[in-house]
C-alpha positions in Angstrom: 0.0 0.0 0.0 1.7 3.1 -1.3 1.5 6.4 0.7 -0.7 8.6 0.3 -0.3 11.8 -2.3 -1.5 15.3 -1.7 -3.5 14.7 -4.3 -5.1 11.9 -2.7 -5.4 13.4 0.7 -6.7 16.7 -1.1 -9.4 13.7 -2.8 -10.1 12.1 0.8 -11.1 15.7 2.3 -13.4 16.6 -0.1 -15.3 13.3 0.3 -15.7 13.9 4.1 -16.8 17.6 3.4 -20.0 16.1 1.5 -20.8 14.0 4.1 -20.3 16.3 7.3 -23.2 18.9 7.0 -23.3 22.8 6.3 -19.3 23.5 5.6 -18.3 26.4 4.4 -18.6 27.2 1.2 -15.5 29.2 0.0 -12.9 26.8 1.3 -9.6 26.5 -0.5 -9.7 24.3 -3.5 -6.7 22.5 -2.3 -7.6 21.2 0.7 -12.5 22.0 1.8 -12.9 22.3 5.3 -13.2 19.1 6.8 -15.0 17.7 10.4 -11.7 17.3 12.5 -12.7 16.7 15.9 -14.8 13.1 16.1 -13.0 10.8 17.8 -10.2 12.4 18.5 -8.8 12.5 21.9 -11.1 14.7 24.6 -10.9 16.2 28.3 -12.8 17.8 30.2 -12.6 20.2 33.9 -15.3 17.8 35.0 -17.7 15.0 34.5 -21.0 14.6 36.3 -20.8 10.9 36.3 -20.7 7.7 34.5 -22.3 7.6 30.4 -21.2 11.7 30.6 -18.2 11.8 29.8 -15.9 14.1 27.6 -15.2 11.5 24.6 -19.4 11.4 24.0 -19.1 15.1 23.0 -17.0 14.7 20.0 -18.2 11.0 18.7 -21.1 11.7 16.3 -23.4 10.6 17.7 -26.4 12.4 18.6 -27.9 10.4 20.8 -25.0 10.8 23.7 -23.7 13.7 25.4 -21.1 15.0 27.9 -22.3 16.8 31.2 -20.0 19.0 33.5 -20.3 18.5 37.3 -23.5 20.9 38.4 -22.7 24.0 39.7 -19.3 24.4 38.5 -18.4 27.5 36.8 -16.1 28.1 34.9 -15.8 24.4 32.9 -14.4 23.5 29.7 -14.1 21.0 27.1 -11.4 20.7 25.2 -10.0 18.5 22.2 -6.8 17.7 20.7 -6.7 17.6 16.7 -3.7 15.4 16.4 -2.5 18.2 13.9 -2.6 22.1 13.2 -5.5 23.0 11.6 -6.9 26.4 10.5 -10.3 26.6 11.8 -13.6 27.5 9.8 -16.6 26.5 11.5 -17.7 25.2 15.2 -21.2 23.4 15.7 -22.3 23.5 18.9 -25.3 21.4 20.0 -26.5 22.1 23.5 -28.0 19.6 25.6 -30.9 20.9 28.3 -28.5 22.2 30.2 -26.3 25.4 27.7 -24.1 28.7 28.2 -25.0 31.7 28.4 -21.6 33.1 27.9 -18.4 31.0 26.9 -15.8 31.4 24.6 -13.9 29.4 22.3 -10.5 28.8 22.1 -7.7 27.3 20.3 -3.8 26.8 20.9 -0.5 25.1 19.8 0.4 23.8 22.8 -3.1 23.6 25.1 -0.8 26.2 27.4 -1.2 29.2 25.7 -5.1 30.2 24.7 -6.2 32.5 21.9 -9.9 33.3 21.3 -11.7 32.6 17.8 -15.4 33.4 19.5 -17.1 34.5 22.5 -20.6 35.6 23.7 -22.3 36.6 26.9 -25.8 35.9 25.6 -25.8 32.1 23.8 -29.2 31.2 22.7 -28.5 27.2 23.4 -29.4 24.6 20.5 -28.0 24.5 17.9 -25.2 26.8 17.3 -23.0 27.3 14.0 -20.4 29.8 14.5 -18.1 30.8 11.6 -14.6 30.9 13.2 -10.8 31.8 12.0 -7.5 31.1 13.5 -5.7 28.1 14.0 -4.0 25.6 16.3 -3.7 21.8 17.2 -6.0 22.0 20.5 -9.7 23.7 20.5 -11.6 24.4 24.2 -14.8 25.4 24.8 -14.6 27.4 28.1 -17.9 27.9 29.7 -18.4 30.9 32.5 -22.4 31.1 33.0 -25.1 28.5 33.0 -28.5 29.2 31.2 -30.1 27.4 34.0 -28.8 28.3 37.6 -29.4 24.0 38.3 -26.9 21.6 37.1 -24.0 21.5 34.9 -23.3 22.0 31.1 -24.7 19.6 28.6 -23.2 19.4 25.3 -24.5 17.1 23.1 -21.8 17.6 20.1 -18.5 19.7 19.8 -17.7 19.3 16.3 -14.8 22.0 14.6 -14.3 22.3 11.3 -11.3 23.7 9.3 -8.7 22.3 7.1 -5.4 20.7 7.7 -1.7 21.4 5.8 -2.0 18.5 4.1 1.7 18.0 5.4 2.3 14.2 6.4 6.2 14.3 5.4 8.1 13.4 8.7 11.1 15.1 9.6 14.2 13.8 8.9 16.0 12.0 12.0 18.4 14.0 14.3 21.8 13.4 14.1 24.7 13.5 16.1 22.9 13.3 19.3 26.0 13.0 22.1 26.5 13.1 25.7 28.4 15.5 28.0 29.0 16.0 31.8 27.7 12.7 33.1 26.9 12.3 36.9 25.5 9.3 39.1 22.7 10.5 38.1 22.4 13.0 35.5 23.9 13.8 31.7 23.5 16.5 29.3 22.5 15.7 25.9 22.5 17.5 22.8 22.3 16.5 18.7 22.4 18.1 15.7 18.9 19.7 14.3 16.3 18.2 12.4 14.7 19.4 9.2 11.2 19.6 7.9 9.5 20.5 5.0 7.4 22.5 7.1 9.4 22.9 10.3 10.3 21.2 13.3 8.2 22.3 16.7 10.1 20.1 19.1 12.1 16.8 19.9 11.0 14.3 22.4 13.5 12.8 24.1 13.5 8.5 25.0 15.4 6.3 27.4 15.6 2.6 26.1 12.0 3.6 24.4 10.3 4.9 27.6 9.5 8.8 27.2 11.7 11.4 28.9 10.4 14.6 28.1 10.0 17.2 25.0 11.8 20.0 24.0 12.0 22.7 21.9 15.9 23.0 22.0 18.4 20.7 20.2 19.6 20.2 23.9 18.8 18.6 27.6 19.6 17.6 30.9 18.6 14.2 31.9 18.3 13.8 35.5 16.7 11.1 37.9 18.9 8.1 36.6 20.6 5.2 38.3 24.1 5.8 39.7 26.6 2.7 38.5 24.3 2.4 35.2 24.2 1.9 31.7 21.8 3.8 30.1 20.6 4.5 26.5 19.3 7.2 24.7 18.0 8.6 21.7 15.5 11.5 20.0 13.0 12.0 17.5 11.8 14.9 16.0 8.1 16.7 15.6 6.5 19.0 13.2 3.9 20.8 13.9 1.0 18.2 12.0 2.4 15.9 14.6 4.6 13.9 12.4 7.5 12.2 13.9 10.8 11.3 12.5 12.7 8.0 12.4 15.3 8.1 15.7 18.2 9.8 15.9 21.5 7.5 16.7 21.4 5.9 19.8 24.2 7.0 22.6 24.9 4.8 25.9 25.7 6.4 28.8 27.4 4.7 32.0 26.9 6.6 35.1 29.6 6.5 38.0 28.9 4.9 41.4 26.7 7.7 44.0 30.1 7.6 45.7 33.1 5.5 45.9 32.8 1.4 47.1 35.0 -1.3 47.1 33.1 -3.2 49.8 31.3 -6.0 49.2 28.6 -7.3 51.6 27.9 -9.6 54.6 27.1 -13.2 53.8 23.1 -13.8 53.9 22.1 -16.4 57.0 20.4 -18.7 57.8 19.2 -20.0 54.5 16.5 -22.4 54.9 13.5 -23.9 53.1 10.5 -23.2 54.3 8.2 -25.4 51.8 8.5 -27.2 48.9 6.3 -29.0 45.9 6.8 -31.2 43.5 7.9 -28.5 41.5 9.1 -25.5 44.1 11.2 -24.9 46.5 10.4 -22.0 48.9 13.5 -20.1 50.6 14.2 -17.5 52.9 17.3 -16.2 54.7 18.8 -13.9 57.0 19.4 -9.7 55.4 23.1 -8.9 54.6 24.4 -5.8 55.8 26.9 -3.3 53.7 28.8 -0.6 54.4 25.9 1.0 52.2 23.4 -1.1 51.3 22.3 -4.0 49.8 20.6 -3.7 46.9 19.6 -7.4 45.6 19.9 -11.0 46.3 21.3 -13.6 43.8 19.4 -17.6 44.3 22.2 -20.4 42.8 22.2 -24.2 42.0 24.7 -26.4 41.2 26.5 -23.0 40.2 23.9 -21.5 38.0 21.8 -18.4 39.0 18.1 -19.7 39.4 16.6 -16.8 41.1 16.8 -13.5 42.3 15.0 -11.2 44.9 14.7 -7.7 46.8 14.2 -9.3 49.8 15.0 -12.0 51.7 12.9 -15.0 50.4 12.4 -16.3 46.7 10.1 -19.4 45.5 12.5 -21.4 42.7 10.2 -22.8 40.2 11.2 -25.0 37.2 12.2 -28.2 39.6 11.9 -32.0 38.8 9.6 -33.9 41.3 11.5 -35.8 43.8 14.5 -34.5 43.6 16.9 -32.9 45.9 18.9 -29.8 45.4 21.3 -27.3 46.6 20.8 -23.7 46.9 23.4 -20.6 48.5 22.2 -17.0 48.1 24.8 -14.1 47.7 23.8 -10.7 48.0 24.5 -7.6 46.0 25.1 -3.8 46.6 24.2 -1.0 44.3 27.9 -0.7 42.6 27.7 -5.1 41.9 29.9 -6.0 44.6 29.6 -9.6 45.3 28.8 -11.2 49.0 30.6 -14.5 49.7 27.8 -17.0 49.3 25.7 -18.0 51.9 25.9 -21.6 54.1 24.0 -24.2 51.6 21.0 -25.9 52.2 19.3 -28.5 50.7 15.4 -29.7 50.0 13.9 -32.2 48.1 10.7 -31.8 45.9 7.5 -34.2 46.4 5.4 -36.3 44.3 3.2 -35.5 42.0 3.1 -31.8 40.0 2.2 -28.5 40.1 0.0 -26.1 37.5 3.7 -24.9 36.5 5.9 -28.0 36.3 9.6 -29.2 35.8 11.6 -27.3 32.2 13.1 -28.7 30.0 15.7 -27.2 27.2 14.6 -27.7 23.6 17.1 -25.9 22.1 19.4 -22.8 22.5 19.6 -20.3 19.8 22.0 -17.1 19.0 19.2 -14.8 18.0 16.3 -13.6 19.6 13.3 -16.2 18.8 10.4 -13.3 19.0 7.4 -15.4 17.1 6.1 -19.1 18.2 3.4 -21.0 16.3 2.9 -24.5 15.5 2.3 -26.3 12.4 -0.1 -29.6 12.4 2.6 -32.2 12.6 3.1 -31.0 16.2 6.7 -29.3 15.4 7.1 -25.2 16.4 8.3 -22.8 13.6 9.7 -19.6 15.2 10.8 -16.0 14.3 14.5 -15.3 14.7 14.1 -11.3 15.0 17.9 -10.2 14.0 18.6 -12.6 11.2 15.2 -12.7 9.4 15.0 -16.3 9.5 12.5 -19.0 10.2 13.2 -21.9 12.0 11.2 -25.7 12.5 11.7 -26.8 16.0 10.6 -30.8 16.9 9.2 -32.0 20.3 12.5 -33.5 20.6 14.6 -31.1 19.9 15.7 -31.0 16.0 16.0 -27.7 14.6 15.5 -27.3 10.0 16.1 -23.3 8.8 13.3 -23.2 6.6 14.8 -19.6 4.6 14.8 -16.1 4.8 12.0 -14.0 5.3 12.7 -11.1 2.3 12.4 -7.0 2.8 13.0 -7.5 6.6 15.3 -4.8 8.0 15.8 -4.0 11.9 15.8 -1.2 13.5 19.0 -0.9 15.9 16.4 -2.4 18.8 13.1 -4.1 18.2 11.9 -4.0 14.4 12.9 -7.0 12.8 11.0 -10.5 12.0 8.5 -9.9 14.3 5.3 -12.0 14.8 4.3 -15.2 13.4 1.1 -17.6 12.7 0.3 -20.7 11.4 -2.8 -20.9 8.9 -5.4 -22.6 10.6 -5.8 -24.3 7.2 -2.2 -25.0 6.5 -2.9 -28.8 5.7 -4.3 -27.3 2.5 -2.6 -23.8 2.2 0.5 -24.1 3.4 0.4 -20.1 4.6 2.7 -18.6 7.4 1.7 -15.0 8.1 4.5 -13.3 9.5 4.8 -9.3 10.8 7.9 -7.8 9.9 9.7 -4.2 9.8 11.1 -2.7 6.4 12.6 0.4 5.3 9.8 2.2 6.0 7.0 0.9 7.9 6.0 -2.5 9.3 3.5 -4.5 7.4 1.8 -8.0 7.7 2.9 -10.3 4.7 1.9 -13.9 4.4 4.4 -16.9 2.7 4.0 -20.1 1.8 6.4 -23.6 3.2 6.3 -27.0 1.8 8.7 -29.9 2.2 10.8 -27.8 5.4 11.8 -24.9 3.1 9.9 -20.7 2.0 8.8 -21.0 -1.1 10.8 -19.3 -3.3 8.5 -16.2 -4.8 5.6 -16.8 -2.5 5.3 -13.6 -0.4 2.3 -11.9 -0.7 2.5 -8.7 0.8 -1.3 -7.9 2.7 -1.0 -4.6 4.4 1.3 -2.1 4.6 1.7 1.5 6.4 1.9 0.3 10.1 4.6 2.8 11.5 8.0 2.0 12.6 10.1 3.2 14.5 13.3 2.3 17.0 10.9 1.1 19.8 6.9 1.0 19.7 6.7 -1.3 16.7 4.3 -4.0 18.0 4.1 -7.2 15.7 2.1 -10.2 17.4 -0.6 -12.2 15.5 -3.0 -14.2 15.9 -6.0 -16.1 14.6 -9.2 -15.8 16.1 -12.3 -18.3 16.5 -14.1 -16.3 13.9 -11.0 -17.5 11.0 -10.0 -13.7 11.1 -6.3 -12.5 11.9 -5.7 -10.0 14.7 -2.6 -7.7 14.9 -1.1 -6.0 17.9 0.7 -3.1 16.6 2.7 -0.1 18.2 2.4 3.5 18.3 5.5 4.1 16.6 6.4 6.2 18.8 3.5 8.7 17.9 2.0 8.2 21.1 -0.8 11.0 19.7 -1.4 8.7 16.6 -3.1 5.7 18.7 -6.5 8.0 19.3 -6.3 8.3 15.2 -8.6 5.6 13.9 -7.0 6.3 10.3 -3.4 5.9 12.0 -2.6 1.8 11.8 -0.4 2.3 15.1 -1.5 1.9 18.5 -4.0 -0.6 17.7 -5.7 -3.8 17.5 -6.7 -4.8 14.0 -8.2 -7.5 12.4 -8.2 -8.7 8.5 -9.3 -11.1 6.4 -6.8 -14.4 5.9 -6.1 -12.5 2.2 -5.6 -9.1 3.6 -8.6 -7.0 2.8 -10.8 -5.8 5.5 -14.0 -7.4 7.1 -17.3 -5.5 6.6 -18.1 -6.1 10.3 -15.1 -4.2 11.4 -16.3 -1.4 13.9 -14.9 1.5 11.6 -15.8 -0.3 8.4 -17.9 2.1 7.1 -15.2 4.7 7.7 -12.9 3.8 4.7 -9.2 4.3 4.6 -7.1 2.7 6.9 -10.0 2.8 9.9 -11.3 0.1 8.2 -8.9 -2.6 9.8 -9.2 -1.4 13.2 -10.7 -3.6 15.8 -9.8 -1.3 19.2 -7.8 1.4 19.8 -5.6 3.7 21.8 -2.6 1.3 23.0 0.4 2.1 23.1 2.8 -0.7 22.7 0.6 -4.1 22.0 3.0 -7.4 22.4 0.4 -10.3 23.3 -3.1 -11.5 21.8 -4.7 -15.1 23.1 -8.3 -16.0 22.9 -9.8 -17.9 25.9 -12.0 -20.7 25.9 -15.3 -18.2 25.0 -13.7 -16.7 22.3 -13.1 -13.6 23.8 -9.8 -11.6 23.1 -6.7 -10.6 25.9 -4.4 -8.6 25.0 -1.0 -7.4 26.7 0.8 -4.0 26.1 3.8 -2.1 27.4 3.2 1.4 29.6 5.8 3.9 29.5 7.2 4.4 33.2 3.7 3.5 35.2 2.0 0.5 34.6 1.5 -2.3 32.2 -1.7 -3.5 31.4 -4.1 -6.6 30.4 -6.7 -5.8 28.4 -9.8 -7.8 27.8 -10.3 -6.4 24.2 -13.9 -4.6 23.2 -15.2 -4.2 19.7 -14.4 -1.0 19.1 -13.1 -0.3 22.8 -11.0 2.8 23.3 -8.5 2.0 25.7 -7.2 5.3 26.0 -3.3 5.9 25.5 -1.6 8.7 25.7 -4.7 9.9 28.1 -4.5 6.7 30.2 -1.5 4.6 30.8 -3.5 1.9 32.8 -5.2 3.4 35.2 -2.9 6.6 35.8 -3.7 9.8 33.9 -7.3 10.8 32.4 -9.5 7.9 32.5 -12.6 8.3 32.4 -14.7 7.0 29.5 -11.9 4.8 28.0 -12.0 0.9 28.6 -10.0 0.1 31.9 -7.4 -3.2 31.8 -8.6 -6.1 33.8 -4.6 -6.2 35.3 -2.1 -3.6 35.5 1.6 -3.7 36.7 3.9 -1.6 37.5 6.8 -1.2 34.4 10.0 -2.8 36.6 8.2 -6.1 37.3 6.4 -6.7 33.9 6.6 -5.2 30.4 4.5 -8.0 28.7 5.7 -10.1 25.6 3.6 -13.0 24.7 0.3 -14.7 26.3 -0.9 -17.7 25.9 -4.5 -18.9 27.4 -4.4 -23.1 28.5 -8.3 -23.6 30.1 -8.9 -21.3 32.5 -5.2 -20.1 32.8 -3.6 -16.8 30.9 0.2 -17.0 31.3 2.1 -13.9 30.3 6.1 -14.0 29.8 7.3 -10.8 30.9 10.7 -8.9 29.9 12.0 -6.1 32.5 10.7 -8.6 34.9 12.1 -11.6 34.2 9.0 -14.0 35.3 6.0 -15.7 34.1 2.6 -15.0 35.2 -0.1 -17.4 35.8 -3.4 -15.8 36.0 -6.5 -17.3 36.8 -9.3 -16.1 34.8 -12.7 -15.8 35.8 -15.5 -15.3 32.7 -14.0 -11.4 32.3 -12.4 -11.0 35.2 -8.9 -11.7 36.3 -8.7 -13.5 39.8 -5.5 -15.4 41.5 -1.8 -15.0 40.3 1.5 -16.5 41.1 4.9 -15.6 39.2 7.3 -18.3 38.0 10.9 -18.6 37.0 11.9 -15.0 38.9 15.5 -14.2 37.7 15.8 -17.9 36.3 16.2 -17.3 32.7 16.2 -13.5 32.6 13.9 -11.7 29.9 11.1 -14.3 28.5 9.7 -13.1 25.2 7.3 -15.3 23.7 5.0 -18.3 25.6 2.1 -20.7 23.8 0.2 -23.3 23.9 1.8 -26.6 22.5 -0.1 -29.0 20.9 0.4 -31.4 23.6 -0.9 -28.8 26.4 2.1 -27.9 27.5 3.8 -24.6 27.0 6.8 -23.4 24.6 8.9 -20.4 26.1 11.7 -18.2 25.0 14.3 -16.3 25.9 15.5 -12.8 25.3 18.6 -12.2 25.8 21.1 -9.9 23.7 17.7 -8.0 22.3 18.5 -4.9 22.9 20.1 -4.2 19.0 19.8 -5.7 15.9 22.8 -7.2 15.3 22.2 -10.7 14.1 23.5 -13.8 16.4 24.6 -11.8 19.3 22.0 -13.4 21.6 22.2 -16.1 24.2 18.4 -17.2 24.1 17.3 -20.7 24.6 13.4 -22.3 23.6 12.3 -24.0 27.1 9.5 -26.4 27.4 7.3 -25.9 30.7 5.0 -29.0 31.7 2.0 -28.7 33.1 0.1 -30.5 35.3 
């Protein structure tokens, strides 16, 4: 799917000006004034309660309607464009309750206000104002009630007014270096960007969680982690909120808070205090440090099998009757080493766990990022860095079936991303596969017979999801209904995931040969809000239906929380408003889980009965989550510190689950990894 032309985007605003109603008539002939505001992101001063809140006032539909808290004056409404638009026409459509006086307002930044209209005697109804100015954010700010009772009623916000037309990014800034480093601060600075148009600011990231923005091409970074390694990097804005590609990526390692060449107590009295067929539980007396322990360290027969902040740990992953031998060291914040603890030794019981004993399938040098399974039983897999498919066996036997073609990386985590067996491969032979190229990700389907890519078979089905360094998405998966579903990234246009015509920052859903369903909630939309099944997350990375054929999702937060979704038709789930449940929430659709980011960021789920298990990254751990109908209930973590970042986990045609490992992910250099496909039993 090519681009888009002006031309074309010049073609697509003219068709949305015949259908919204009353535009004005002497627009440019370049670009007619256009309705800009439904379903674009909204807030509000206040909300009188539940089924009133901002987002009904701007989603066409007259039948809904948002209501201010009663008795509060002044009180505003106010919605962001996504772009900077110049401004023709506001409809107002009062509910029961209107303003007498208000104005309205529009801005660059929603800091600074400028007013386009204001009265002190509104007649309520319907109201069509003829407007000028222009800006990315529009407010309606309210000062006096018609009705001394109750709050103010708006039934419809709707602005009007044309856009640039500009949808060229700017190019990437360059140079970007690092200067006067401290334990816990560094000044960056990079070379500037350029735009067709002009650049309005750069937004500055830290191993793809958001920093801050700024209009400068420079910035002090504070609030990091002395003794650390740390990365950064910058993309630019213009001001019709594209972003560019990111700058060059520079690593920064901080210096201890102060000198230490102490290492730590031994920990005590190590003991078990229970054990099952598959666990052993531990805990042990605190070290002490001339400055303080930071961590603990869990090892058997000299591997690391755990780790902890405190002073107990619960090793999973063990055979049943069977003993073994743990010590525990303990860290402070500069990686000095305790001597390791007095041993101890338990043996595990009869029987099995819901989480049983691992087993190593194989290792690999890349990072395995998608798992399906094809109908004689054997995995295929994604390696992410080298663009390759592999065929793992039950037992163990690994056959490269070829390259995946057009597959670049992005210096983090584009690459071969996502894969899925068609449900009718027995006949089709099909692999559908999610992978990044020069300049966007897309979702592309291939065909294997006799262990091996056909040769010419690619078929590419969509195109135009964005890309970027981080934020990039890429799981699939098949539903009940024989439709695909794709988890897809913001692309680091956080603003982009309340677009419906934006393919980031969303769930979507096609057809097996890549065209859109008709009973896709936007359907009737055209363009690309067609394919969009839910919308407004920011980083999706795991899909699994349940027994009912309902849809979870998982998806990374930026410095808060990560969630799990229960996906809704249609369901807003409100990033960049809402990052789980911090932030404006109201009226978007809450996560059934949330975590915070240090002891998640969610890869792959995988749903066995009852049970959703989620491998998790930056926390090193699976979850096992017991799911009740739509709700979430009991949860227990597994394999803590054990194998380090998990990636991908699923279902195995046996019931059992496939798991992978992470490790070396963090660039896209090819074979640089040290990841290993782990088989978990379950009992």
């Amino acid at each position: 799917m090519a681009p888009p032309t002006r031309r074309r985007l010049s073609a697509l605003s003219t068709a949305l000006a015949v259908v919204a109603t009353a535009l004005v008539s002497a627009a440019p002939a370049s670009a007619a004034p256009v309705l800009l505001s439904q379903g674009k992101p909204v807030t509000a001063s206040t909300t009188s309660g539940p089924g009133l809140e901002a987002r009904l006032a701007v989603d066409g539909d007259f039948g809904t309607r948002w209501s201010s808290r009663s008795g509060v004056d002044p009180a505003w409404l106010q919605v962001d464009l996504g772009v900077t638009a110049r401004l023709s026409r506001v409809r107002l459509q009062w509910g029961n309750s209107c303003a007498r006086a208000y104005r309205v307002e529009t801005s660059p930044d929603a800091a600074a206000w400028t007013t386009v209209h204001s009265t002190a005697n509104g007649p309520g109804g319907v109201e069509n104002l003829a407007v000028g100015g222009a800006g990315r954010y529009v407010r309606l700010y309210a000062t006096q009630r018609c009705n001394q009772s109750g709050g103010y009623t708006v039934v419809e916000f709707q602005v009007h007014g044309e856009t640039s037309g500009d949808t060229a990014p700017p190019s990437p800034p360059a140079n970007l270096r690092a200067a006067n480093t401290t334990a816990t601060s560094v000044d960056l600075s990079w070379d500037p960007a350029t735009d067709d148009v002009g650049v309005t600011s750069y937004e500055v990231y830290q191993s793809g969680q958001f920093v801050k923005a700024v209009a400068g091409t420079s910035t002090r970074v504070t609030g990091l982690n002395p003794n650390g390694t740390h990365q950064f990097y910058v993309n630019a804005k213009d001001a019709a909120g594209n972003v560019s590609q990111a700058s060059n990526n520079v690593e920064v390692r901080t210096p201890p808070a102060q000198a230490d060449n102490e290492k730590p107590t031994a920990p005590t009295g190590l003991r078990a205090t229970g054990v099952t067929a598959n666990s052993v539980s531990l805990t042990w007396g605190a070290a002490t440090d001339n400055i303080g322990v930071t961590r603990y360290e869990v090892h058997a027969a000299g591997a690391k099998v755990g780790d902890a902040t405190g002073t107990s740990a619960t090793i999973s992953g063990r055979a049943p009757n069977t003993a073994y031998t743990f010590t525990v060291r303990a860290f402070d914040a500069v990686g000095n080493a305790s001597d390791p603890s007095a041993p101890v030794t338990a043996t595990t019981s009869g029987g099995g766990d819901q989480v049983g004993a691992v087993t190593q399938l194989a290792a690999d040098t890349d990072v395995p990022w998608g798992l399906a399974f094809l109908p004689d039983g054997s995995g295929v897999y994604s390696r992410r860095d080298a663009f390759d498919l592999v065929k793992l066996s039950p037992s163990g036997a690994r056959t490269t079936l070829g390259v995946v073609p057009n597959v670049v990386g992005t210096d983090a985590e584009g690459g071969l991303l996502g894969i899925e067996v068609s449900p009718t491969f027995a006949t089709d032979n099909y692999v559908y596969a999610y992978h990044t190229s020069t300049g966007d990700n897309r979702v592309v389907r291939l065909k294997v017979q006799n262990n091996a890519i056909v040769a010419g078979s690619v078929q590419v089905l969509l195109t135009g999801i964005p890309r970027n360094r981080y934020h990039n998405g890429g799981r699939l998966r098949f539903g009940p209904d024989g439709k695909l579903y794709v988890g897809t990234g913001d692309g680091q246009n956080a603003q982009g995931a309340q677009d419906r015509n934006f393919l980031g920052g969303k769930v979507l859903r096609l057809n097996p040969d890549g065209s859109a369903p008709t009973d896709n909630p936007f359907y009737g939309s055209g363009g690309n809000a067609r394919y969009v099944w839910s919308y407004g997350h920011r980083n999706v990375q795991g899909l699994a239906f349940d027994g009912q054929g309902r849809l979870w999702q998982a998806e990374l937060g930026n410095t808060i929380m990560d969630e799990l979704n229960l996906v809704e038709r249609g369901g807003n789930f409100g990033w960049p408003s809402c990052e789980g449940t911090s932030g404006s929430c109201s009226g978007y659709v809450a996560p059934k889980r949330t975590w915070s980011t240090a002891n998640a960021s969610p890869s792959g789920i995988a749903i066995v009965n009852n049970s959703l298990y989620m491998a998790s990254l930056r926390g090193a751990r699976l979850y096992r989550l017991q799911l009740n109908g739509t709700s979430v209930g009991g949860e227990t973590t597994h394999f803590q510190g054990t194998y380090g970042r998990l990636r991908t986990v699923e279902r195995a045609p046996d019931g059992n689950l496939w798991l992978t490992t992470s490790t070396g992910d963090r660039d896209s250099v090819p074979n640089n990894s040290d990841s290993r496909i782990l088989r978990v039993q379950l009992n």
